[in-house]
C-alpha positions in Angstrom: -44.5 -33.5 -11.5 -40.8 -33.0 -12.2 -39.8 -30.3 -14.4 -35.8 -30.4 -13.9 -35.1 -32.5 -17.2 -37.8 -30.4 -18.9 -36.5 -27.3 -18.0 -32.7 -28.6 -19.1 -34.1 -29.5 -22.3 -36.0 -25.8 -23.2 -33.0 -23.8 -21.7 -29.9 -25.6 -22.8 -31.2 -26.6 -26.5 -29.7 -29.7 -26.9 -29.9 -31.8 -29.7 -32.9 -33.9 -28.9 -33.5 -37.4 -30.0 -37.1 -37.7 -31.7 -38.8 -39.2 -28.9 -37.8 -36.8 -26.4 -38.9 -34.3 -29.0 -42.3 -35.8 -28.6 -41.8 -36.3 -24.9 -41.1 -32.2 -24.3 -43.8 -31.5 -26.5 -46.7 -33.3 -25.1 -45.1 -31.6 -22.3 -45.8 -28.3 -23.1 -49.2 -29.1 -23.8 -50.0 -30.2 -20.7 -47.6 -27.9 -17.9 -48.3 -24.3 -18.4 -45.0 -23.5 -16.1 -43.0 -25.2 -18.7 -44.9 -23.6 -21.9 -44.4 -19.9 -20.0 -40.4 -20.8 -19.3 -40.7 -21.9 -23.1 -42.0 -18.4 -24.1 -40.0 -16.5 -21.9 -37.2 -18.3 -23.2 -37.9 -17.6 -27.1 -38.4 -13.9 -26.5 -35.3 -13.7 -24.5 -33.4 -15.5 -27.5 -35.0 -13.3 -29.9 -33.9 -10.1 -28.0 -30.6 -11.1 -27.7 -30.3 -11.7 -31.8 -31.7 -8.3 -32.0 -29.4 -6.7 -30.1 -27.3 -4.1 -31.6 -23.2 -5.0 -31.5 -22.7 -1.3 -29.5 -18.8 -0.1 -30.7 -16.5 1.5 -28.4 -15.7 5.0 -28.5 -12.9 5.9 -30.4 -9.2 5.7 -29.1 -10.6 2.8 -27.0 -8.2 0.1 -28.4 -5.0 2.4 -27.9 -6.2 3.2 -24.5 -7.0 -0.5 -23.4 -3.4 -1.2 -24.8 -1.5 1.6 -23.2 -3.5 0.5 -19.8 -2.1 -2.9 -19.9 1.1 -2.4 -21.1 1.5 0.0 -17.9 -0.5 -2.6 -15.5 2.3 -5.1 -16.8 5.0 -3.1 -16.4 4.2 -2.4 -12.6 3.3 -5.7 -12.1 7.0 -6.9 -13.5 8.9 -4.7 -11.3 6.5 -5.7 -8.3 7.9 -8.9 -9.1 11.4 -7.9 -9.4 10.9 -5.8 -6.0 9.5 -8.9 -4.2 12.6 -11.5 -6.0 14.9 -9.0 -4.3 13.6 -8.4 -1.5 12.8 -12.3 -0.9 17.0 -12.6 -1.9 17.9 -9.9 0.6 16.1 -11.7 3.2 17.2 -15.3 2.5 21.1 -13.4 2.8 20.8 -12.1 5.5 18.8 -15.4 7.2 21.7 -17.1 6.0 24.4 -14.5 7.5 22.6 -14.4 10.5 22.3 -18.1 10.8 26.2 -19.0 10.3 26.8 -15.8 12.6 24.9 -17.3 15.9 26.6 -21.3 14.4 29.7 -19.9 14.7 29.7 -18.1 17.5 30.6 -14.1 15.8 27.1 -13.1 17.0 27.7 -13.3 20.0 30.9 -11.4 20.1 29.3 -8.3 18.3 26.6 -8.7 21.0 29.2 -8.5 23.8 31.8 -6.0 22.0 28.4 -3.7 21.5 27.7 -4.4 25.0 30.6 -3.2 26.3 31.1 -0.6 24.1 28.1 0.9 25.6 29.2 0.6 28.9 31.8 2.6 28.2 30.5 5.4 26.5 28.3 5.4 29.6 31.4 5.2 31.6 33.0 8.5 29.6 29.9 10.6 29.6 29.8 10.1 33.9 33.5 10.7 34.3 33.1 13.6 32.3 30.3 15.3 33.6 31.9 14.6 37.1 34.6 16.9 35.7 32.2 19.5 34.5 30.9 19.3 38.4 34.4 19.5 39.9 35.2 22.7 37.4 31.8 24.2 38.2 32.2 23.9 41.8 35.4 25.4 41.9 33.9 28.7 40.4 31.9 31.4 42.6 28.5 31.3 42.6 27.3 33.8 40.1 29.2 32.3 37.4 26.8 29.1 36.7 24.0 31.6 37.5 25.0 34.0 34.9 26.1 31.7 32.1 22.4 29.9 32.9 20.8 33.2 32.6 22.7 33.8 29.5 22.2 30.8 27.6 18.7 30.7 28.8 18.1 34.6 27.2 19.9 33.4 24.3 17.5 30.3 23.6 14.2 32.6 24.1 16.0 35.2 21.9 16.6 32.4 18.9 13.2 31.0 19.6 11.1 34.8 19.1 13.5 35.6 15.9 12.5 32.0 14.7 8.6 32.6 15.5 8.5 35.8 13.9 10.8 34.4 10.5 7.7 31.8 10.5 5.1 34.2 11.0 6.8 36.7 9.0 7.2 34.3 5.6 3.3 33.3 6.2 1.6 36.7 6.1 4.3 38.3 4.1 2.9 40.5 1.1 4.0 39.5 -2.3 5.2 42.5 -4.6 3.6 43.1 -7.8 6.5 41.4 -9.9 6.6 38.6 -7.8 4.2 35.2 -7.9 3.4 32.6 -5.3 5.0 29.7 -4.4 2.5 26.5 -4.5 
């Protein structure tokens, strides 16, 4: 036996002609899955009349309000964000586009390029220098500026370690409070 248009007809109340009135009720007389959905379906509806309307705690309204207002204020600058982002992109798309068209890309390439190259160029002729001027000297010259500079860095190195170690165990006097 079908029950779909049965089952439509208890749970959806429609406005029944006065055959199917008939129809539904002979129905019920005769499918007891139908007259317990029936039931089950009159209880329900007469719990949820008796329901009590529950109120929201007080302050609820304000903070609902304040909540939104907030969501919709980050949700407009989001926006904004993303319109200028979005704009600083299509710029510089644009500027990068009529750069490589027009062929000014590829100059800054090659003037970076070669820039580089030079600076590379400097820092070798230079350092050859520093090689010419420390080969010229006597031997225990670059030894003892090494050692020097080398006593020097492990001198600034234990002062630094013990400022650290001295700030993190350091006792606080009584007029004095932490830092947080």
């Amino acid at each position: 036996m079908k029950h779909k248009q049965y089952e439509e007809w208890i749970l959806d109340e429609q406005f029944l002609t006065a055959e199917q009135n008939k129809e539904l009720r002979d129905h019920l007389i005769i499918c007891p899955e139908c007259q317990q959905l029936n039931l089950n379906w009159q209880a329900s509806k007469q719990l949820l009349l008796q329901a009590s309307i529950k109120s929201p705690s007080p302050g609820f309204t304000q903070r609902w309000q304040t909540t939104f207002e907030r969501k919709h204020r980050n949700e407009k600058a989001v926006r904004y964000r993303l319109t200028l982002l979005g704009l600083l992109m299509l710029a510089f798309a644009g500027s990068l586009v009529y750069m490589i068209s027009s062929g000014v890309f590829l100059q800054m390439l090659s003037n970076t390029f070669t820039a580089i190259v030079q600076l590379v160029v400097a820092i070798t002729h230079g350092l050859s220098g520093v090689d010419i001027l420390l080969r010229s000297l006597p031997a225990f010259v670059p030894f003892t500026v090494a050692f020097t500079l080398f006593g020097l860095f492990n001198a600034f190195l234990l002062a630094g370690t013990f400022t650290l170690w001295n700030l993190k165990y350091r006792k606080l006097h009584p007029d004095e409070s932490p830092i947080k």
